[in-house]
N, C-alpha and C positions, 0 to 999 in steps of 0.2 A: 623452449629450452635452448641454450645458446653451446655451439657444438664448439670443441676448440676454441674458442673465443671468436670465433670469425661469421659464422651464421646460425640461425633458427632450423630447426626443422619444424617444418607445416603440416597443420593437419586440415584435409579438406572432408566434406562431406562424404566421401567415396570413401573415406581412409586417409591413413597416413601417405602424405608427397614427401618422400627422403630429399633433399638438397643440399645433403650434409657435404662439405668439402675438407680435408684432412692435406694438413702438409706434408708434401711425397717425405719419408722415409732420410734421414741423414743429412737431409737437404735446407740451407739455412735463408736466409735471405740473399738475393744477388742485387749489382749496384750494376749498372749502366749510364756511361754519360756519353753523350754526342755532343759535336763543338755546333754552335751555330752556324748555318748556310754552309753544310757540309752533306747533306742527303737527310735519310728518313735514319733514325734510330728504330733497329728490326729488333724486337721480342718472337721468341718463341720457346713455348715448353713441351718437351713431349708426350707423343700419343698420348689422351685419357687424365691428362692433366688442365689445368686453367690457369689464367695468369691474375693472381691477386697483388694489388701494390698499396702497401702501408703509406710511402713516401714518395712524392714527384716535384719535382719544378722543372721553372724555365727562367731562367737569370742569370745571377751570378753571386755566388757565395764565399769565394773562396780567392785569394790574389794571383794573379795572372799566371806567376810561377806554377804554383801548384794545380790547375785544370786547366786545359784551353788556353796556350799563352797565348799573346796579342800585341799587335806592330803597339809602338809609342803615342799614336795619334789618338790611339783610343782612352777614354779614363778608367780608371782603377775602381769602380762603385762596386765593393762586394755588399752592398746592402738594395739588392736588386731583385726580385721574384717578380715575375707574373701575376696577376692579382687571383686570373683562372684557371690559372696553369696545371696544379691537382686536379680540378674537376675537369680539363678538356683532356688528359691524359688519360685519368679513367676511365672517362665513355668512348675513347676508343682501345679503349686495352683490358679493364677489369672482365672476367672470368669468359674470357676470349682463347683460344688457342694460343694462336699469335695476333701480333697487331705492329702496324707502323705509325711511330708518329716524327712528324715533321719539323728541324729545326729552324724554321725561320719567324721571325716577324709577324710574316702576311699569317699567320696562323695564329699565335697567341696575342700580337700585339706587340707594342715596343716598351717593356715595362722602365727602363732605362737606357733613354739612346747614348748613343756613341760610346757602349760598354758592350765589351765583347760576352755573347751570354753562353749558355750552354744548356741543353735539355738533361738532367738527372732524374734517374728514376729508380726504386728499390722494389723489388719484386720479387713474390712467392712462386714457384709452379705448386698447384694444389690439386690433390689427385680429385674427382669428379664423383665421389662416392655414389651418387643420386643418381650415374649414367644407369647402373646396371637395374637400379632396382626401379626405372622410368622405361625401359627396354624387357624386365620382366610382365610387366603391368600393362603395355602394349599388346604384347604378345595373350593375356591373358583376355584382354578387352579385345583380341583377335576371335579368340577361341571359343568365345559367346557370343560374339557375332556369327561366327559359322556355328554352333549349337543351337541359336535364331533361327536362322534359315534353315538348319533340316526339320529343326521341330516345325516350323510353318509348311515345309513339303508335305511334312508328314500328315498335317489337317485338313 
């Protein structure tokens, strides 16, 4: 069954594993861009949330004016992305707390040189619905562990 359009919930032999995740409440998508060779661009959502991203790159899309202007030496290629750029951005940020990633080169690559790029990235905070109900089932799989061991005292 696909929950909100964004995951499955699973069912294991033990039962149902909730891993249902739900977008926090009034909360729509956020956009973040960082200019290239300017530090890490920081993600974070709070407590009991996760960070889902529909949309990332690393390039340049848009003309100089409008994101990340750039000295004259540089070219104007808004027809510039990363080839991996989505996928290196999600395996270190999707349903993570927070996460940092990096704008330079030596990390994605140089999809187009001597064009000033920029890391953009669109992101959900999603609440963790499955914490609590991974955290009661614990506790429960506690609780027959200790009913184990006294009934084994008890023999």
């Amino acid at each position: 069954m696909v929950y909100n359009g964004l995951l499955s919930i699973f069912s294991s032999s033990r039962g149902t594993l909730f891993l249902s995740f739900l977008f926090l409440p009034g909360a729509g998508p956020t956009v973040v861009t960082k200019c290239e060779g300017t530090g890490h661009l920081e993600i974070t959502c709070p407590a009991g949330s996760l960070i889902q991203i529909p949309r990332a790159f690393y390039g340049r899309k848009e003309p100089d004016s409008a994101v990340c202007p750039y000295h004259r030496d540089h070219n104007n290629d808004i027809n510039c992305e990363g080839a991996n750029s989505k996928q290196l951005i999600r395996s270190l940020c999707n349903w993570q707390n927070s996460c940092s990633v990096p704008t330079t080169n030596n990390f994605f690559g140089d999809p187009c040189v001597n064009t000033y790029k920029y890391v953009q990235i669109q992101y959900n905070c999603v609440r963790d619905e499955g914490k609590r109900e991974r955290e009661r089932e614990r506790e429960r799989e506690r609780e027959r562990e200790r009913f184990t061991m006294f009934a084994n005292l008890l023999m």
